[in-house]
N, C-alpha and C positions, 0 to 999 in steps of 0.2 A: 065327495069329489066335486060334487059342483058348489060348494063353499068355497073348496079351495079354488075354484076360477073365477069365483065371484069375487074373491081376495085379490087374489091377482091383478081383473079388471079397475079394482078401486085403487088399489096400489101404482097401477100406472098410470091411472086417470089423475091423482095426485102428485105425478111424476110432473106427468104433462103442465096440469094447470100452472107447478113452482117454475118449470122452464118458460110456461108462459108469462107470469108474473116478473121472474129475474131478468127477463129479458127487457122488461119495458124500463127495469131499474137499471141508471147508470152503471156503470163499469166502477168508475174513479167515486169515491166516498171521504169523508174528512168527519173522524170522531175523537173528540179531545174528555179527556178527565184529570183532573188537578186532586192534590192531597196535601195537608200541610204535617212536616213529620217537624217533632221534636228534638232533631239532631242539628248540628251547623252546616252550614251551607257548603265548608269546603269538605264534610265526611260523608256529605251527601254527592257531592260531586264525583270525591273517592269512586265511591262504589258504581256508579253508572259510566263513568268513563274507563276502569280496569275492566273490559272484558274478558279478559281470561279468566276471571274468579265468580263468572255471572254463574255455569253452574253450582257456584256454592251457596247459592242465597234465591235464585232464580227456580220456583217451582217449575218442572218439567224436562227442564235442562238437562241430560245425561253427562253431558261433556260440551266442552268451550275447547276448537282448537283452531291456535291464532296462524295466519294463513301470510303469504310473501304481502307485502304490501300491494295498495295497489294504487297508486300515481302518487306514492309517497303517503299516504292514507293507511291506519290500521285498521286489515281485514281480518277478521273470523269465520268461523261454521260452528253453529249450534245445532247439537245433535240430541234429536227428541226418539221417543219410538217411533216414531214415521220416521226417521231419516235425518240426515243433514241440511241446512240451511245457510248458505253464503250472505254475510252483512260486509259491508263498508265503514268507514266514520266518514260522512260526507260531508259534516261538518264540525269544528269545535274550540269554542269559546269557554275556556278555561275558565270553571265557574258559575257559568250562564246557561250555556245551550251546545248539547250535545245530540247531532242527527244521527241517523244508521238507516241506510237505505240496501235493501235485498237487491243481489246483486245475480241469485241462483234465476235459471232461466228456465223456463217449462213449468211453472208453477201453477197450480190456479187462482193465484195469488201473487201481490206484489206491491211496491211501494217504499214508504217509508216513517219511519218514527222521530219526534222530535222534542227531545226533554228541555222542555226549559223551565231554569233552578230560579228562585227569587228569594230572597229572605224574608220572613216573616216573624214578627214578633218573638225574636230566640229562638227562631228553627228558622225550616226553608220548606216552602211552597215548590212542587214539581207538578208542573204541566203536562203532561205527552199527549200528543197530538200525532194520528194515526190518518197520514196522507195515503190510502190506500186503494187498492184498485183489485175488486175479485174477475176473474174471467167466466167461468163458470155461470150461466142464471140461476143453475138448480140452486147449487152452492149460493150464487147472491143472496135468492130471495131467503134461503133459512138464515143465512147472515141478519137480513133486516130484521125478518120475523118471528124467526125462532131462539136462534142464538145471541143475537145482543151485535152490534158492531163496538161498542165498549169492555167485550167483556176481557180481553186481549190485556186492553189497558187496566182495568180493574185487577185484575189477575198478578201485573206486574206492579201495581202499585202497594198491594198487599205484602207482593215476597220481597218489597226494598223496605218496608214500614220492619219486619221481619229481621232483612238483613243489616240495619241498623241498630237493630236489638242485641244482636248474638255481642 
């Protein structure tokens, strides 16, 4: 029994210190990673601007379902096992750069994504750049330190290298 409070004590002791640490870390964060795929720029474009077909190529994805617009803008909700998630197209340049900024509210999270496509030597080069904002400290500091702030973007760049392939 007294392991198990000793567990406990450390357990929250490390509670404490990441809410202490996350707290001293900004809010808003900016983490970019780029990939150059072997496919053309406009079947790359394809696939990052059709959001209703992101669960087909998109690891985690359950379902994509596309929502009323909203100021004339194509909206969705991507629905993981946690739940649904509200996006925008906040921005898009036919070709070039496509944004998608979260639009669901209560999140401990929030922000936005911005792919931009470039040709490269008989493919195209994609950038996403991950203008984000955690709320949470606890949640920040494993962000910084545990979990990666890139890993988000790693993660999707792999399932488009992927859905290019199929």
């Amino acid at each position: 029994m007294r392991t198990l409070a000793y567990l406990a004590v450390l357990l929250l002791g490390a509670v404490a210190v990441m809410y202490m640490v996350g707290r001293s870390l900004p809010v808003a964060h900016l983490a970019s990673r780029g990939q150059r795929f072997d496919a053309p720029l406009d079947s790359v474009w394809r696939l990052i601007a059709d959001v209703g077909t992101y669960a087909s190529w998109r690891t985690g994805l359950s379902r994509v379902e596309l929502l009323t617009p909203l100021n004339g803008r194509t909206a969705w909700r991507e629905y993981t096992r946690r739940g649904g998630v509200d996006y925008v197209a906040e921005e898009m340049v036919e070709g070039e750069l496509f944004v998608a900024r979260i639009t669901t509210t209560g999140l401990p999270y929030g922000g936005r994504w911005r792919y931009e496509l470039n040709p490269d030597t008989g493919g195209t080069r994609v950038t996403i750049t991950e203008e984000g904002e955690i709320y949470n400290p606890v949640f920040r500091c494993l962000m910084k330190y545990v979990i990666g702030e890139t890993r988000s973007i790693e993660a999707v760049l792999a399932a488009l290298e992927k859905g290019l392939s199929r």
